[in-house]
C-alpha positions in Angstrom: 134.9 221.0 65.6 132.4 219.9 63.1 131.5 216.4 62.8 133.7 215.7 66.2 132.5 213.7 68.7 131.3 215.3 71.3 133.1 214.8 74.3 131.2 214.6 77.8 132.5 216.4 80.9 132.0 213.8 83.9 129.8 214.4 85.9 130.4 215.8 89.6 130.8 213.9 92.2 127.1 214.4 94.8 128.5 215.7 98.2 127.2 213.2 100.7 123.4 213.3 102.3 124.0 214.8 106.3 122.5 212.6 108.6 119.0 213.7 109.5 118.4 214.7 113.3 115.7 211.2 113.8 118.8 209.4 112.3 121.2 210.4 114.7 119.3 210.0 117.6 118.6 206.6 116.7 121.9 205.6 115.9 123.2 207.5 119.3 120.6 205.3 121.2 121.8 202.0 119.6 125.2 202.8 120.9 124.8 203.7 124.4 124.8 200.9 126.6 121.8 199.2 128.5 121.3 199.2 131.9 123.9 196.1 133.5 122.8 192.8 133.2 124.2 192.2 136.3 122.4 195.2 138.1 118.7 193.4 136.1 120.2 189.6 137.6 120.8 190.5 141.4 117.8 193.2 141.7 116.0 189.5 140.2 117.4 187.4 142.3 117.0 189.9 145.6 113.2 190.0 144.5 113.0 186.5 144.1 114.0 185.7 147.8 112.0 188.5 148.7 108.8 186.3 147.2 109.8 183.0 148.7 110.0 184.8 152.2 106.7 186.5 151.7 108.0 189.5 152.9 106.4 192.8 151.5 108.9 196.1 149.9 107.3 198.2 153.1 108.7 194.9 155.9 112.4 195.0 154.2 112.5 198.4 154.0 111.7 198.9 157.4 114.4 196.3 158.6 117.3 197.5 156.5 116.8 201.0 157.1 116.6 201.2 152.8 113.7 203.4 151.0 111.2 201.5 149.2 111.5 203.0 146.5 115.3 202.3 146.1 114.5 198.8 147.1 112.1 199.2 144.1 115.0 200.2 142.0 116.9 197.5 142.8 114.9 194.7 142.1 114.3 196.3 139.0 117.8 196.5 138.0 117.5 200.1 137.4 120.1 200.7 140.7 123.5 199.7 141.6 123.3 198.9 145.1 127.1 198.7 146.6 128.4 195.8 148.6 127.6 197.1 152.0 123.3 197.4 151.0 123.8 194.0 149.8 125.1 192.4 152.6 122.4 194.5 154.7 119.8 192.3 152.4 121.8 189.2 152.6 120.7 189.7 156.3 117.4 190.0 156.1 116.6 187.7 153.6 118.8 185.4 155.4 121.2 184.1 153.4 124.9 184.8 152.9 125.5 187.3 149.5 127.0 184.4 148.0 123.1 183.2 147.8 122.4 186.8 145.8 124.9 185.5 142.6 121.8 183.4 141.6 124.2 181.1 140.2 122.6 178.1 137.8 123.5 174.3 138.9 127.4 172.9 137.5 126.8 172.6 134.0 128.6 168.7 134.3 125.5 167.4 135.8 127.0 167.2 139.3 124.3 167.4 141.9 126.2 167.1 144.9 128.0 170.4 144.8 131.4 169.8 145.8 133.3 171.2 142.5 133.7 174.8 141.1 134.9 175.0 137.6 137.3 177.8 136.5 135.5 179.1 133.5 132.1 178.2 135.4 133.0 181.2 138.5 129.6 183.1 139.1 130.6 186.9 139.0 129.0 190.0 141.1 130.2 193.1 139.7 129.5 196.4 141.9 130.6 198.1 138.5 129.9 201.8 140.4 132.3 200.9 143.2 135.1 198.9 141.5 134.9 195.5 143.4 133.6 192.5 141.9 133.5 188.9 143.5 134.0 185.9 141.7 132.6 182.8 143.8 134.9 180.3 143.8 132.7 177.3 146.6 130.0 175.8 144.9 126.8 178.2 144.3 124.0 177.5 147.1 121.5 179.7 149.5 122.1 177.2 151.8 125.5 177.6 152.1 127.0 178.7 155.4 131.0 178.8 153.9 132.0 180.8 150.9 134.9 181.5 149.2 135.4 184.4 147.1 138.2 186.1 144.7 137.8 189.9 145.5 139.0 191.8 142.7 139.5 196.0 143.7 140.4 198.3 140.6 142.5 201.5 141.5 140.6 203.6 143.6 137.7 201.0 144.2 135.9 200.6 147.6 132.9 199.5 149.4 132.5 203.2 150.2 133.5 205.6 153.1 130.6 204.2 155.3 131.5 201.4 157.6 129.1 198.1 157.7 128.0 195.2 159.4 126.4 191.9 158.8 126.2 188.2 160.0 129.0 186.3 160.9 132.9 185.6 160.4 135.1 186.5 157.5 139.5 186.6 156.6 141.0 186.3 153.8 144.8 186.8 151.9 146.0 189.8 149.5 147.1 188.1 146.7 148.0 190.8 144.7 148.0 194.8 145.2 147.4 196.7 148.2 144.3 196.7 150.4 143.9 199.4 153.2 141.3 197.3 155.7 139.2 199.1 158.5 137.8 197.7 161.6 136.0 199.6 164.0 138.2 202.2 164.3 141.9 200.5 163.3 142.6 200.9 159.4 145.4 198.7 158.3 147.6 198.9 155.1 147.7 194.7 153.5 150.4 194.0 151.3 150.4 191.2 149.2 150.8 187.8 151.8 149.4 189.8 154.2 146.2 188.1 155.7 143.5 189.0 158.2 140.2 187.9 159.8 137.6 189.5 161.8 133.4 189.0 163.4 131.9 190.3 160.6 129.4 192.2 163.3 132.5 194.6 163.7 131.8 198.1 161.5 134.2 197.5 158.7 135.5 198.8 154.8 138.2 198.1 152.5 139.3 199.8 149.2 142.2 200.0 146.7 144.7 203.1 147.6 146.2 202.3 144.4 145.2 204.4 141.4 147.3 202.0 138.7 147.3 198.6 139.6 144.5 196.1 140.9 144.1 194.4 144.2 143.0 190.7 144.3 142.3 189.0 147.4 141.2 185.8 148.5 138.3 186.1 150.9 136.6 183.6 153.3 132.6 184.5 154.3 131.7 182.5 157.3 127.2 182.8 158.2 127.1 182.1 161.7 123.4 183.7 161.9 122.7 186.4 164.2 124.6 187.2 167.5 
């Protein structure tokens, strides 16, 4: 129409920019997770005691039996070793595995190490095999009594090879089930149901359970080798 204003159509609406390839990848490695922390503290701590002992990679591999170079991996955090290659280590480096938490000193100042606070538990996660330890005595490598809460998801285990290491253990199913082997006896633990054993005796436990948890109280007794 003449001398009409003319009227603008609006504009379309862009259709939004793809991410590029580079941009993907980069926002796909931001999201997956790093190796454990825990895995990095215990092969740290392992390597530390390794150090104090002045014991070489080649002299603890040839008294646990272990490859150097998964030994390597451990102490580099870049493996998960499972309870019964810990306790094999504990051994050697002779200490209980409560010594391998590398727990810092009570937070309160305390020096004589009597007290564990709740929220100040030390945690070992063995996040491949489903059991993690909380350690509920005061943290020390000198230690020759520990007490743990053993926490098994469904289905976890400390694997279908039986172990040994020093000294004495029992402990009481507080919740869940727990099937327990010793030497060649495997016993179903309800909760209330207790138990102790030499801890020189080949043993494993696990969860049978494939929805619910198992927590149990356990007692680790050092008595040094027999």
């Amino acid at each position: 129409m003449s001398g009409g204003k003319r009227i603008r159509k609006p504009a379309a609406a862009k259709p939004a920019k793809k991410a590029k390839p580079k941009a993907r990848a980069r926002a796909k490695a931001i999201a997956k997770p790093a190796e454990p922390a825990m895995d990095v503290a215990v092969g740290r701590r392992i390597r530390d005691l390794r150090r104090i002992r002045q014991f070489s990679l080649e002299t603890v591999a040839s008294r646990t039996d272990l490859s150097i170079g998964f030994l390597s991996q451990i102490e580099r955090g870049l493996s998960s070793p499972s309870l019964r290659v810990l306790a094999t280590l504990a051994d050697v480096l002779g200490v209980g595995i409560a010594a391998l938490f590398g727990a810092s000193p009570s937070a309160d100042g305390a020096s004589d190490h009597v007290v564990t606070r709740g929220l100040q538990r030390p945690e070992l996660k063995l996040w491949r095999t489903g059991v993690s330890k909380q350690l509920l005595s005061p943290a020390s490598a000198d230690n020759k009594l520990n007490l743990f809460l053993v926490h098994l998801e469904p289905g976890g285990s400390t694997g279908d090879e039986l172990y040994t290491h020093d000294g004495e253990e029992a402990g009481l199913v507080l919740e869940g089930e727990m099937l327990l082997t010793v030497d060649s006896e495997t016993w179903s633990l309800k909760t209330g149901d207790s138990f102790r054993f030499g801890s020189r005796r080949p043993h494993r436990f696990s969860n049978p359970a494939q929805d619910a948890k198992t927590v149990v109280l356990w007692v680790n007794c050092v008595t040094g080798p027999t």
